[in-house]
C-alpha positions as a Markdown table, in Angstrom:
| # | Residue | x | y | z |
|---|---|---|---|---|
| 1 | Unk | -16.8 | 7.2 | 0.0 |
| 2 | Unk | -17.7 | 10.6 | -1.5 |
| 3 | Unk | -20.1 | 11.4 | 0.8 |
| 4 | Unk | -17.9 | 10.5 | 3.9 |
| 5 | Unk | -14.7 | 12.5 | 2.2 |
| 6 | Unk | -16.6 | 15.4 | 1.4 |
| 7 | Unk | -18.3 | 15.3 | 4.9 |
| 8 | Unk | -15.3 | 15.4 | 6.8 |
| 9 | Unk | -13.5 | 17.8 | 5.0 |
| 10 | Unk | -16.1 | 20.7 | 5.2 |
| 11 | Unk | -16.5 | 19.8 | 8.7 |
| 12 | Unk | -12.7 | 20.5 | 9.2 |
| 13 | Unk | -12.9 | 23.5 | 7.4 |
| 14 | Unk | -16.2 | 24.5 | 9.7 |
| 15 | Unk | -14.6 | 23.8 | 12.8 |
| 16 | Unk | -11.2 | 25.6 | 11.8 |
| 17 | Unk | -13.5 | 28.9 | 11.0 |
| 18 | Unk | -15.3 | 28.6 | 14.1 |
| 19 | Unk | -12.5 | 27.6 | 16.4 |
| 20 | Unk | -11.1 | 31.0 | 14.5 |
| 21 | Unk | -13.7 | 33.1 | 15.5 |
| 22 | Unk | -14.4 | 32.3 | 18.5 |
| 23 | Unk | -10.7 | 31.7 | 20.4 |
| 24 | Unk | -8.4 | 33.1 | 18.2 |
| 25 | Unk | -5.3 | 31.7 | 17.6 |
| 26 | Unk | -6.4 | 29.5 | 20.7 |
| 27 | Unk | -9.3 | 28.5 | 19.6 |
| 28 | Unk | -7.7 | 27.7 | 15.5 |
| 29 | Unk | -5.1 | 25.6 | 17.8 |
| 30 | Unk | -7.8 | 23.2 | 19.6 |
| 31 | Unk | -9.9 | 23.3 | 16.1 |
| 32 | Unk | -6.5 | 22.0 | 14.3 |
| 33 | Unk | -6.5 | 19.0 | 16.8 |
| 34 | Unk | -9.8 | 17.9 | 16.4 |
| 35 | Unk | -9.7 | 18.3 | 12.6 |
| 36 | Unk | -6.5 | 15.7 | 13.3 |
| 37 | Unk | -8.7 | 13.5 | 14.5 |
| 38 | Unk | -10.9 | 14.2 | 11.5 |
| 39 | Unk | -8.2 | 13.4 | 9.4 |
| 40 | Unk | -7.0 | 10.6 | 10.8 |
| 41 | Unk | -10.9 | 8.5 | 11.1 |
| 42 | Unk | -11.3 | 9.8 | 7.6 |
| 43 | Unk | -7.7 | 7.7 | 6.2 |
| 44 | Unk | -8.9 | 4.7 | 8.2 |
| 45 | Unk | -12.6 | 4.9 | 6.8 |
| 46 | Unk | -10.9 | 4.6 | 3.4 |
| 47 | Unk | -8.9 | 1.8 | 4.8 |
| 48 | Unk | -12.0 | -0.1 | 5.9 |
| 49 | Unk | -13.2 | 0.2 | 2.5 |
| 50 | Unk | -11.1 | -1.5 | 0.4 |
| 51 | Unk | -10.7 | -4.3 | 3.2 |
| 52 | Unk | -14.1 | -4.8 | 3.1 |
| 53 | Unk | -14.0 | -5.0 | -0.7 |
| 54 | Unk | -11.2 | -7.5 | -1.0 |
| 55 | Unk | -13.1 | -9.6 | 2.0 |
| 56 | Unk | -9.7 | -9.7 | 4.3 |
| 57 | Unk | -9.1 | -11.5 | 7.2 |
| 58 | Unk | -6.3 | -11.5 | 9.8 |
| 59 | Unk | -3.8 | -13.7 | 10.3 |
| 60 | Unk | -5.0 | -15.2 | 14.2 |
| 61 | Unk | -4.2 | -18.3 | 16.3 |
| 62 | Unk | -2.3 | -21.1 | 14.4 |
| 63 | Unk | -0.4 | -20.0 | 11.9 |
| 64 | Unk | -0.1 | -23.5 | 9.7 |
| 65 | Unk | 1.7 | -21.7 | 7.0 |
| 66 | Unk | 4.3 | -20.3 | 9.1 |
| 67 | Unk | 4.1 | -17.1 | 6.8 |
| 68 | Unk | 3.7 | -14.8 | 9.7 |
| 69 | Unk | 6.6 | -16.1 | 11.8 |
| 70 | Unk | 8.8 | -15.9 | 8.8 |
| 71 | Unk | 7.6 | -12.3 | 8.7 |
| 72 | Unk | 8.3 | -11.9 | 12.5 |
| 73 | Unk | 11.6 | -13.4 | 12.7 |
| 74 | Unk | 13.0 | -10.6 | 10.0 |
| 75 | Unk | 10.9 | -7.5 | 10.9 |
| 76 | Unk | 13.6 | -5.7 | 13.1 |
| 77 | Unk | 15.9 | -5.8 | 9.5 |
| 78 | Unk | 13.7 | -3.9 | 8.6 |
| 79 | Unk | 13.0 | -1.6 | 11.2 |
| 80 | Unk | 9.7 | -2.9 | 12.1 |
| 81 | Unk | 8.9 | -3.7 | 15.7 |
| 82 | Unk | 4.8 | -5.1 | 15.0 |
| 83 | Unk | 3.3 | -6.6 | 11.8 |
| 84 | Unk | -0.4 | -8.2 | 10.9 |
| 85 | Unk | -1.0 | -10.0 | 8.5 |
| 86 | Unk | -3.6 | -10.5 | 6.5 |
| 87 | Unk | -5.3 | -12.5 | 3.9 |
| 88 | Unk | -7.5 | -11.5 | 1.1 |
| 89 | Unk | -10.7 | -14.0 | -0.4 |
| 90 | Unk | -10.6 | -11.7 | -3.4 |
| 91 | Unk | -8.3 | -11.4 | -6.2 |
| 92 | Unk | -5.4 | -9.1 | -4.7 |
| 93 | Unk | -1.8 | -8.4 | -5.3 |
| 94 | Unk | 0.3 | -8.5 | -2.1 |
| 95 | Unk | -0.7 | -4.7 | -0.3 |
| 96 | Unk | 1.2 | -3.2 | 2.3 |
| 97 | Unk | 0.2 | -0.1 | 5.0 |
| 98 | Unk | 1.4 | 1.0 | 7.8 |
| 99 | Unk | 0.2 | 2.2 | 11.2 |
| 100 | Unk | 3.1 | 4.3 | 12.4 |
| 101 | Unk | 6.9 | 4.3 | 11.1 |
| 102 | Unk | 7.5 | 1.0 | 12.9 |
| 103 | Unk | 4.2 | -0.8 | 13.0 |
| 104 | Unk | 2.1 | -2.0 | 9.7 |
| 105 | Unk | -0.1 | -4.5 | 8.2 |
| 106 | Unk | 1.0 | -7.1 | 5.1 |
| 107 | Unk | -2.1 | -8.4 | 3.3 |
| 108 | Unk | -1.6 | -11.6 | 0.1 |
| 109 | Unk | -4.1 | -14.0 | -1.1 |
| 110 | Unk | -5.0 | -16.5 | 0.4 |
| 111 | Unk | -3.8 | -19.2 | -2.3 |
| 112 | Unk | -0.5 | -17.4 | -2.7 |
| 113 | Unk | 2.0 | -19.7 | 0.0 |
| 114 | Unk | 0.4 | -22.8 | -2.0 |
| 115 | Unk | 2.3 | -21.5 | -5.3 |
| 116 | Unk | 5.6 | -20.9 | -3.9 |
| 117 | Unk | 8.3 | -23.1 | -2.1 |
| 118 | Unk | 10.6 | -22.5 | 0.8 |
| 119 | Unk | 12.8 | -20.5 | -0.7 |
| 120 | Unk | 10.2 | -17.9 | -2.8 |
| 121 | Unk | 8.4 | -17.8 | 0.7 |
| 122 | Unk | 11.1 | -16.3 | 2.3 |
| 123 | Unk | 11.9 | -14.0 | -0.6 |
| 124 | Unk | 8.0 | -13.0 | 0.0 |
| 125 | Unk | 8.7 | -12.1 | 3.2 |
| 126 | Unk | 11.6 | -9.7 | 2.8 |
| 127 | Unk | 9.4 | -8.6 | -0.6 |
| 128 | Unk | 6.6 | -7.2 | 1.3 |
| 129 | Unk | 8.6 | -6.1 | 4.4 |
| 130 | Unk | 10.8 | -3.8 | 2.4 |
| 131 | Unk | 8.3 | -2.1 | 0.7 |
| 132 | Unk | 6.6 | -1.1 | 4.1 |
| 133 | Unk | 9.4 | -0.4 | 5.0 |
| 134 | Unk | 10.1 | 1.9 | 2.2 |
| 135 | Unk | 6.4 | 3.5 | 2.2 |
| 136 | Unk | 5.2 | 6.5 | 3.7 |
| 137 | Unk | 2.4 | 6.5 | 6.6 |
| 138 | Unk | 0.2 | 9.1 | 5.3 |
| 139 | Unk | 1.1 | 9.7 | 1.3 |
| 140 | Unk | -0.5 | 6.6 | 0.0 |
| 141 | Unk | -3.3 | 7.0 | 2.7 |
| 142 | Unk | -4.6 | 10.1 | 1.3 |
| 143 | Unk | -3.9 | 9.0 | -1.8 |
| 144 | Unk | -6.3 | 6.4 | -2.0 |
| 145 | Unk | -8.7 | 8.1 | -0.2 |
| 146 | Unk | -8.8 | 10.3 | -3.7 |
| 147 | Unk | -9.4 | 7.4 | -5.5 |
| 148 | Unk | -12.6 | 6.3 | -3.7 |
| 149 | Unk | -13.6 | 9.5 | -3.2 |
| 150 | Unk | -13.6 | 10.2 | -6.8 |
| 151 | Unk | -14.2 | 7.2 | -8.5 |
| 152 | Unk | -16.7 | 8.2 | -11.3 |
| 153 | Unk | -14.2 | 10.9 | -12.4 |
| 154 | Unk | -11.0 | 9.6 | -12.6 |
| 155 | Unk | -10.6 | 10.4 | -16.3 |
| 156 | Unk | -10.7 | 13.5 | -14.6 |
| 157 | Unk | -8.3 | 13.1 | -11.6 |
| 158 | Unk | -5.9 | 10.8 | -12.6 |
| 159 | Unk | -3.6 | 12.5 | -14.6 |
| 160 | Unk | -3.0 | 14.7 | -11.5 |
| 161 | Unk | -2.9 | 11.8 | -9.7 |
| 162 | Unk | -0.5 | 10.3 | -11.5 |
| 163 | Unk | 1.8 | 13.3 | -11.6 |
| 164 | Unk | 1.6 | 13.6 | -7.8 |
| 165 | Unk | 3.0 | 10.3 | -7.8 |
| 166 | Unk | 5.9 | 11.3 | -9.9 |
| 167 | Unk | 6.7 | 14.6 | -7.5 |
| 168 | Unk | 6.6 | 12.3 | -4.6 |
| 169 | Unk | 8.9 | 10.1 | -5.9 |
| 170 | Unk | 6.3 | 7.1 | -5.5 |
| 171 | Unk | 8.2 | 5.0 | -8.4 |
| 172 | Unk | 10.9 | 5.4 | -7.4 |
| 173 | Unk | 10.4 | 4.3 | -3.7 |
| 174 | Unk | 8.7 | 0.9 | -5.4 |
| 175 | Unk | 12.5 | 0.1 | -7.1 |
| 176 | Unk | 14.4 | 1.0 | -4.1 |
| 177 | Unk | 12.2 | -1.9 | -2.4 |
| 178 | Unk | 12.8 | -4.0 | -5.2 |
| 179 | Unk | 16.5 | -3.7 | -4.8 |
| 180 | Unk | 16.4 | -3.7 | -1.2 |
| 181 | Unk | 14.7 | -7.5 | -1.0 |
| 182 | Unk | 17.3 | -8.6 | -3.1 |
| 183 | Unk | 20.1 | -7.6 | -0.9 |
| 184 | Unk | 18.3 | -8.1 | 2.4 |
| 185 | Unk | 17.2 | -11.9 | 0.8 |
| 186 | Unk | 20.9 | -12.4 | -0.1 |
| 187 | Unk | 19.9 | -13.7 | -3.7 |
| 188 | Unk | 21.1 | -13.2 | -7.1 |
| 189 | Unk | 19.4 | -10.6 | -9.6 |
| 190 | Unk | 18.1 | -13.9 | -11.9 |
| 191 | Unk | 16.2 | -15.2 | -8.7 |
| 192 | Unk | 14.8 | -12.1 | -7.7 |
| 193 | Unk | 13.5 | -11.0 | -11.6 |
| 194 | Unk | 12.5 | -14.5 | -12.1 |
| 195 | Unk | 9.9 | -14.3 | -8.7 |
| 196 | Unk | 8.9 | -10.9 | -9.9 |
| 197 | Unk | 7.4 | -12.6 | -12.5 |
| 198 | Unk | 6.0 | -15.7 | -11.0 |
| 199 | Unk | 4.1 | -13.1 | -8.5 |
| 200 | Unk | 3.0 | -10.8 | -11.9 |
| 201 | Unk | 1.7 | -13.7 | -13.6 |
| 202 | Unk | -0.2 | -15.3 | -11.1 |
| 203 | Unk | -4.2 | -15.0 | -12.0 |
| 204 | Unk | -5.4 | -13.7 | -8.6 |
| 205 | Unk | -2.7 | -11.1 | -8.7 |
| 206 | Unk | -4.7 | -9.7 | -11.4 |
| 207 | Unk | -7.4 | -7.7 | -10.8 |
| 208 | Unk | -9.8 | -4.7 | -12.4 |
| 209 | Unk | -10.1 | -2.5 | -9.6 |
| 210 | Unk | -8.8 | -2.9 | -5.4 |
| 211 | Unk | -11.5 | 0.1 | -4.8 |
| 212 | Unk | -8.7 | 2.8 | -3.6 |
| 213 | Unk | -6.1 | 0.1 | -2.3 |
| 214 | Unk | -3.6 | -0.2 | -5.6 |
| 215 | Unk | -1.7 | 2.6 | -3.9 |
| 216 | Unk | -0.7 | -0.1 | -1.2 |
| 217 | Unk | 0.1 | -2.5 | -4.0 |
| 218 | Unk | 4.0 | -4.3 | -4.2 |
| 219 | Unk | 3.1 | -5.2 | -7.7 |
| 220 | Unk | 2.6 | -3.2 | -11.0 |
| 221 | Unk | -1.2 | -3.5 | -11.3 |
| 222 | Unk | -2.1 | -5.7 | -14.8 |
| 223 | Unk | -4.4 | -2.6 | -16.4 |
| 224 | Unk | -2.0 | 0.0 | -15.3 |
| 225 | Unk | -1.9 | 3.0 | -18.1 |
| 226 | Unk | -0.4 | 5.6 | -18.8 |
| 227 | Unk | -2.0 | 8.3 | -17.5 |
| 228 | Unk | -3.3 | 6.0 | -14.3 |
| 229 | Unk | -0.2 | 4.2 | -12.9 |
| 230 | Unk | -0.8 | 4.6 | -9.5 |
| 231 | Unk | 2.8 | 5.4 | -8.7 |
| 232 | Unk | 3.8 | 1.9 | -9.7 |
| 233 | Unk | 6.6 | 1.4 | -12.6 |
| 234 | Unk | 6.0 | -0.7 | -15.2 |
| 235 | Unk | 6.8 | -4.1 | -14.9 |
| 236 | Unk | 9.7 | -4.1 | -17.6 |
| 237 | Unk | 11.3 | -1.0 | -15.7 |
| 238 | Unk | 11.7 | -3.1 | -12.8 |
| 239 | Unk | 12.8 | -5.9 | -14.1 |
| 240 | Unk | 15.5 | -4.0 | -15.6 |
| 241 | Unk | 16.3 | -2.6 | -12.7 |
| 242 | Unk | 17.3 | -5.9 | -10.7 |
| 243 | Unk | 18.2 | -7.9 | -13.6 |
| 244 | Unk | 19.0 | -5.2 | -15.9 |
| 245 | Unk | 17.6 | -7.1 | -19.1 |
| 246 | Unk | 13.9 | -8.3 | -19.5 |
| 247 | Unk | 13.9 | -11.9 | -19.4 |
């Protein structure tokens, strides 16, 4: 993933130069598009990646699990007019990213809907659709795409990372999502701390690395430190914050 940022980037910063001296402010104009498009097939490369890691398919013909019409029938709640959904053969917390302020993809596990009932499988769906709702388009995108990019150095990076996170107010979005299910979910701060837990201590919600994609994550990653959060509280902070006491 390096190579691919790196590429792209000096070839945005060619094309600007060039566009520069050979059009003027014209020719910067039409170089600021294309580098755009740059841009943009750079975020979804990064994208791609982490799929690909996390072996994720989408959600197509039958839904048996009736996960995606659940997810469906409450999207416009939550401002949302299209939704995919995905599922991941890899160990994963639930990820969410979007494709435009009113379109984006939800990705669980694949075992996940056999370890809840009805009722925790409708507070999954408002979960996961009120933190897309409450996530940027482009922050976490280029976020991660810093995380692949510089994966052997993030003793290095991440402390920058991580402070990025706290400018941008990345924390703070996760606990307005938190408190935002339990209101859209009409359910009482016990039941919505409680299931924050049951999802936290689920095995396949605990993973080492998601290769770039922990800044899609709902969940407060397992190994998160200090100077590495990845913009996502710590679990007792949110807990506190719907229950206001740690269980």
């Amino acid at each position: 993933m390096t190579q691919v940022w790196v590429f792209f980037v000096s070839l945005t910063l060619v094309l600007l130069f060039i566009g520069f001296q050979f059009g003027g402010r014209r020719g910067l104009f039409i170089s600021f598009l294309i580098s755009l498009v740059l841009i943009y097939a750079t975020l979804h490369r990064g994208l791609a990646l982490f799929k690909k890691h996390l072996n994720v398919k989408e959600q197509r013909g039958n839904d048996t699990a009736g996960f995606l019409k659940q997810l469906q029938t409450i999207k416009q709640n939550f401002g949302m007019r299209s939704i995919q959904l995905h599922y991941s053969y890899q160990p994963s917390p639930p990820l969410v990213w979007k494709n435009s302020p009113e379109s984006g993809h939800v990705m669980i596990h694949r075992d996940l809907l056999n370890h809840l009932n009805e009722t925790e499988k409708n507070i999954l769906a408002h979960f996961v659709l009120a933190h897309l709702h409450e996530r940027s388009f482009l922050i976490p995108r280029i976020l991660s795409i810093f995380e692949q990019g510089f994966w052997g150095l993030n003793y290095l990076i991440a402390p920058i990372a991580t402070i990025l996170t706290q400018v941008l107010r990345i924390p703070a979005t996760l606990l307005k999502a938190d408190l935002r299910t339990m209101q859209s979910a009409n359910i009482s701060a016990f039941e919505m701390g409680y299931f924050m837990q049951k999802l936290h201590n689920l095995s396949f919600h605990k993973t080492g690395s998601l290769k770039g994609g922990e800044f899609f994550s709902t969940l407060t990653l397992a190994k998160r430190k200090f100077w590495l959060t990845h913009g996502q509280p710590q679990l007792k902070t949110r807990l506190i914050n719907v229950m206001g006491f740690v269980p």
